[in-house]
LUMVEXFI-354339 format. One record per residue (C-alpha): residue in three letters; x, y, z. Coordinates in steps of 0.1 Angstrom, whole numbers, plus 5000, padded with zeros to 4 digits. Layout:
BEGIN
ALAXYZ...
! end
This chain:
BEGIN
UNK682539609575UNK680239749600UNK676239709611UNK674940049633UNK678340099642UNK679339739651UNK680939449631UNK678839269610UNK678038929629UNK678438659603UNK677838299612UNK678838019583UNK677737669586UNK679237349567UNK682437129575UNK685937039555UNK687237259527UNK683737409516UNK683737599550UNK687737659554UNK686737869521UNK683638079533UNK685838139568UNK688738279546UNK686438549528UNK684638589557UNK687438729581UNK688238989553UNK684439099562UNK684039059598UNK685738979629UNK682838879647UNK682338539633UNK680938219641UNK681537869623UNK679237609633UNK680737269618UNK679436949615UNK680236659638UNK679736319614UNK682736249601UNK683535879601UNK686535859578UNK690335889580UNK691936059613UNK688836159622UNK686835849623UNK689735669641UNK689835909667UNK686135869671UNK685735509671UNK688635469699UNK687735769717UNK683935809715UNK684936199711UNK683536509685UNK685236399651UNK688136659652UNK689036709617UNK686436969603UNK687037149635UNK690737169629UNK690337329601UNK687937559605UNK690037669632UNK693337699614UNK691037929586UNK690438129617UNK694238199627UNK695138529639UNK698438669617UNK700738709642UNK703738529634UNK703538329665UNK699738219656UNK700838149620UNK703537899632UNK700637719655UNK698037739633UNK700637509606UNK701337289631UNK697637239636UNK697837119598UNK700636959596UNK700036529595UNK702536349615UNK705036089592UNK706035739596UNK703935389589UNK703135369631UNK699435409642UNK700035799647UNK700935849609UNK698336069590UNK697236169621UNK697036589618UNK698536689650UNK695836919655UNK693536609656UNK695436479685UNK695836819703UNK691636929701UNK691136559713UNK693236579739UNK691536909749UNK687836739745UNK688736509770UNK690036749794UNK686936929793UNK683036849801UNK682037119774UNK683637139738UNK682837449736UNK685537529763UNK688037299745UNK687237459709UNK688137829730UNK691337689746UNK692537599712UNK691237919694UNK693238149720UNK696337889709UNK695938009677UNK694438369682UNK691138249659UNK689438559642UNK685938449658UNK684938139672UNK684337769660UNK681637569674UNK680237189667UNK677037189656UNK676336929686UNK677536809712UNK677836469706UNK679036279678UNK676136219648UNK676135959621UNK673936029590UNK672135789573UNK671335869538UNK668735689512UNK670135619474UNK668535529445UNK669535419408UNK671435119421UNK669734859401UNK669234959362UNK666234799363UNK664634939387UNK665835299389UNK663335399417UNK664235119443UNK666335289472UNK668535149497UNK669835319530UNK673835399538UNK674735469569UNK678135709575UNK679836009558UNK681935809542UNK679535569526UNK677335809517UNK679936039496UNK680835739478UNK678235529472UNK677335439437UNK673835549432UNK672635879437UNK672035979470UNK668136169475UNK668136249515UNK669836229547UNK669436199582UNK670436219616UNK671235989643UNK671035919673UNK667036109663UNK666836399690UNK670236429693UNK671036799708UNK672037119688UNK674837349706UNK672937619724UNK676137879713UNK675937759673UNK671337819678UNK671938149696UNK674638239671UNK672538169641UNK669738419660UNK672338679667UNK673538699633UNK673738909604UNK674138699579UNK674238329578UNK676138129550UNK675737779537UNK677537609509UNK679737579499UNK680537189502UNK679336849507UNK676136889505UNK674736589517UNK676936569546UNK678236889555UNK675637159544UNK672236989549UNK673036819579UNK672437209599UNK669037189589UNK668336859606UNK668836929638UNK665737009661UNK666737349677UNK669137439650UNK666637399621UNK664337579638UNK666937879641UNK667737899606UNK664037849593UNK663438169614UNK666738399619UNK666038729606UNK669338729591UNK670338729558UNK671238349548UNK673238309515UNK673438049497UNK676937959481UNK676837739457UNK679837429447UNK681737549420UNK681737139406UNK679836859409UNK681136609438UNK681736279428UNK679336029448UNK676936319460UNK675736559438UNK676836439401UNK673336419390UNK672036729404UNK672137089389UNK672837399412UNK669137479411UNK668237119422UNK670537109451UNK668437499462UNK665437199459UNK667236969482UNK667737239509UNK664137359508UNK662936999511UNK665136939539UNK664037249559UNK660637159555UNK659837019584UNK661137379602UNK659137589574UNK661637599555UNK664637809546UNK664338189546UNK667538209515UNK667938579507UNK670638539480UNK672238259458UNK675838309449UNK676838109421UNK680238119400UNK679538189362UNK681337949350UNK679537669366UNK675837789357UNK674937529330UNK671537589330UNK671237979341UNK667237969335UNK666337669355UNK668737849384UNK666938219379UNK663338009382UNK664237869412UNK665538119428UNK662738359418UNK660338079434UNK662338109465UNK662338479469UNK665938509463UNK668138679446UNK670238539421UNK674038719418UNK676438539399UNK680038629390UNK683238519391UNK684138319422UNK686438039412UNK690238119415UNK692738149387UNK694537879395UNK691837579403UNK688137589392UNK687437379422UNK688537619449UNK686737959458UNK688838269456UNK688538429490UNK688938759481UNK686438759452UNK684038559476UNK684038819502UNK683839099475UNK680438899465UNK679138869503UNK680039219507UNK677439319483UNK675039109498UNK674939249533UNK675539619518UNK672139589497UNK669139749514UNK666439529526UNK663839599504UNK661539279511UNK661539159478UNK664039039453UNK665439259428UNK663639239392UNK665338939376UNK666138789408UNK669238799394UNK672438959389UNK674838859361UNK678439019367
! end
């Protein structure tokens, strides 16, 4: 697909499998992308790696990357070794050897960005992949409904993994260290670009996390891009079970806030997942968005996006004209 006789530049934000799925439709779109991933992880090979090494959590990176993989035979073969988690019961086992490699790499370079480039060419990435910071974050998120008594009272959990898990229901998140730095290749991406994609994924630590960063919010509040929306095709368990799709558009909003807010041009939803479809047209229609919902889920697993019918529905995004408002409904059922 093509912009004035260029590739569309797409840019999608997020981390883990939300993003690997928005990467896969993506690259039947564009091959000028950028993915901009978040760098919080705290749990499983990743959060080893990080407590030992003090280096970028390399997991969500990983993957991105291996969604990225070139189709040349010899960049298929690399890009499974990427995946593929080393055996045994010894302190490497469940390690992805990709993990090990990208560390490896971040400590041979001052820059990740130069590490996250040597690692692409390994596997002739379809774009580039770039950490949303340059330095390791931790979120800290506020919960509430812990005590049935008292509904309202909030406590604060600290780390990805605490947060995705925790018992109550989780309201906000933020950042630390506060002030930490945005990559100046994901903010200059996110200014460059055509369209911009959030969602799907965790929301309250892989999607909302882009909008808390200083110089990255401030990109996204004002790109001139088109920003869609994608939403999760099923609740997560631990961070969004008592939210609806239109409440989780609220969450983003109130996140962005402090930057002005979120410019969204378009929603995508899947149509089997719209429970409530009027409380998801209103607040889309108070956003200035439009609303297109279809089939996005595959065949074979309501939890996973189809690629193919995900870049169909970004496709007609980016082909609609401009027209400065939303369509009538705000909506499109298909």
């Amino acid at each position: 697909m093509s912009k004035g006789g260029r590739a569309v530049k797409a840019v999608a934000l997020g981390g883990g499998h939300g993003l690997h799925a928005v990467l896969c439709a993506l690259r039947l779109i564009s091959d000028d992308l950028t993915a901009i991933v978040t760098v919080a992880d705290d749990g499983g090979s990743s959060g080893r790696i990080r407590r030992e090494l003090k280096v970028l959590p390399p997991g969500d990176l990983r993957m991105a990357l291996a969604a990225l993989a070139g189709d040349d035979p010899a960049h298929t073969a690399w890009a499974e070794l990427l995946q593929h988690r080393i055996g045994g019961t010894g302190v490497l086992a469940g390690h992805p050897v990709g993990n090990l490699m990208l560390t490896g790499l971040l400590e041979r370079h001052d820059d990740p960005v130069q590490a996250l480039a040597a690692l692409g060419e390994l596997v002739g990435a379809v774009g580039r992949v770039l950490p949303m910071s340059p330095v390791p974050l931790d979120l800290v998120g506020e919960a509430d409904r812990f005590d049935p008594d008292d509904p309202t009272r909030t406590r604060q959990i600290r780390g990805q993994v605490s947060i995705a898990s925790t018992p109550g229901r989780v309201v906000s998140v933020r950042l630390l260290p506060p002030g930490a730095p945005a990559c100046a290749d994901a903010v200059d991406a996110v200014r460059e670009a055509d369209v911009v994609v959030l969602g799907p994924g965790s929301w309250f630590t892989s999607v909302i996390p882009h909008l808390l960063l200083r110089e990255l919010g401030k990109a996204l509040a004002g790109t001139a891009a088109r920003v869609v929306v994608v939403l999760n095709l099923v609740p997560q368990a631990g961070e969004t079970d008592d939210y609806a799709p239109h409440e989780l558009l609220d969450l983003l909003q109130t996140h962005a806030e402090p930057f002005g807010g979120l410019p969204i041009d378009t929603v995508l939803a899947d149509a089997g997942s719209v429970l409530d479809p009027d409380g998801l047209r209103r607040c889309t229609r108070a956003l200035g968005a439009r609303l297109v919902v279809s089939t996005l889920a595959a065949d074979d697993s309501v939890e996973r996006h189809d690629p193919v019918r995900l870049s169909e529905a970004i496709s007609s995004v980016i082909e609609e004209p401009i027209t400065g408002e939303p369509d009538g409904e705000a909506s499109a059922w298909r």
